[in-house]
C-alpha positions in Angstrom: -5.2 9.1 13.2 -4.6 12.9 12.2 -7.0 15.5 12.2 -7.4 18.5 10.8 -3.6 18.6 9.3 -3.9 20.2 6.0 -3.0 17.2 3.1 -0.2 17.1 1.6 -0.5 17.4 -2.7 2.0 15.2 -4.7 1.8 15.0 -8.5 -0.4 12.6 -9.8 0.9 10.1 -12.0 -0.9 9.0 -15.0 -3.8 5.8 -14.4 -1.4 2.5 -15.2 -2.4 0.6 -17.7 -0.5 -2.3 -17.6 -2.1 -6.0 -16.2 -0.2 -8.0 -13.3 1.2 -10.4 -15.9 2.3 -7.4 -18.2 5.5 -5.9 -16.4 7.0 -3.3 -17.9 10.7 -3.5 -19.1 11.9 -0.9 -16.0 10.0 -3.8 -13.4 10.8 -6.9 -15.6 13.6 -7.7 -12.6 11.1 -7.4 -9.5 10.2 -10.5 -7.6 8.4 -8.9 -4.7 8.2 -5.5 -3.2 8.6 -4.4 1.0 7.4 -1.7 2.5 7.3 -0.8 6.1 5.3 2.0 7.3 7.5 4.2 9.5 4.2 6.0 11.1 0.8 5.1 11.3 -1.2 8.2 14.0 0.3 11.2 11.6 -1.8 10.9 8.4 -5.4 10.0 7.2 -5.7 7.7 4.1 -3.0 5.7 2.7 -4.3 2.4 2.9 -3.5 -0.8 0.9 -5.3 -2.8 -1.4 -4.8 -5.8 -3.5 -7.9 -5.5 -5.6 -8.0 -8.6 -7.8 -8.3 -10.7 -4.6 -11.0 -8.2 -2.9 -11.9 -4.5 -1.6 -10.5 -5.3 1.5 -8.0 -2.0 2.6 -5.3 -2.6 5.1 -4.5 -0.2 7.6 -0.7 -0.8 8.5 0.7 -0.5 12.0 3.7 1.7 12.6 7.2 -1.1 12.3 5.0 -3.8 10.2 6.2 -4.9 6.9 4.1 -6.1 4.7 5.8 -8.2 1.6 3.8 -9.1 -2.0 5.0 -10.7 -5.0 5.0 -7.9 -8.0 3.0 -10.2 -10.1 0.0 -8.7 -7.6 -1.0 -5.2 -8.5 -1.6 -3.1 -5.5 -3.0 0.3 -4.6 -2.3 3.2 -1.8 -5.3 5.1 -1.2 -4.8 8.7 -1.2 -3.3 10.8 1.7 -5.8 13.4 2.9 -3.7 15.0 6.2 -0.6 14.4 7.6 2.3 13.1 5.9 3.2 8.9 5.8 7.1 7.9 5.7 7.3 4.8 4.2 10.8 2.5 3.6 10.2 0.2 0.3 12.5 -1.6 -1.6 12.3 -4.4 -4.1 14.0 -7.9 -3.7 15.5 -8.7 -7.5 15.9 -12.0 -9.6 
């Protein structure tokens, strides 16, 4: 992965507060999120995790999409060099 790249330093949001079976009326319509890392070797952090089901954090290949129903709360660990290009998207019902 990247070294020594400076990080890049987005605005925060604020901590969510919501539960997985509390959707907020802007989500309401999301079924299931995608999201396809477009790099993997130009950034350090950014890994995924699905908490309620463990600690695990999942490093995502370059090309692999990774699909989860938006009843599942997720998190991306922060980015602390480089810069990750991702392409999400949310299947609707």
């Amino acid at each position: 992965r990247n070294s020594g790249s400076p990080a890049t330093t987005w605005p925060m949001a604020a901590p969510c507060l919501r539960t997985a079976t509390t959707p907020t009326t802007e989500t309401r319509h999301r079924r299931f999120t995608v999201s396809i890392n477009l790099n993997n070797d130009d950034f350090d952090g950014g890994e995924l995790a699905f908490r309620e089901f463990s600690d695990h954090l999942y490093d995502i290949d370059a090309g692999t999409a990774v699909i989860w129903s938006c009843s599942v709360l997720h998190e991306v660990m922060p980015i602390t060099a480089g810069r990750r290009f991702i392409l999400r998207t949310h299947l609707l019902g």
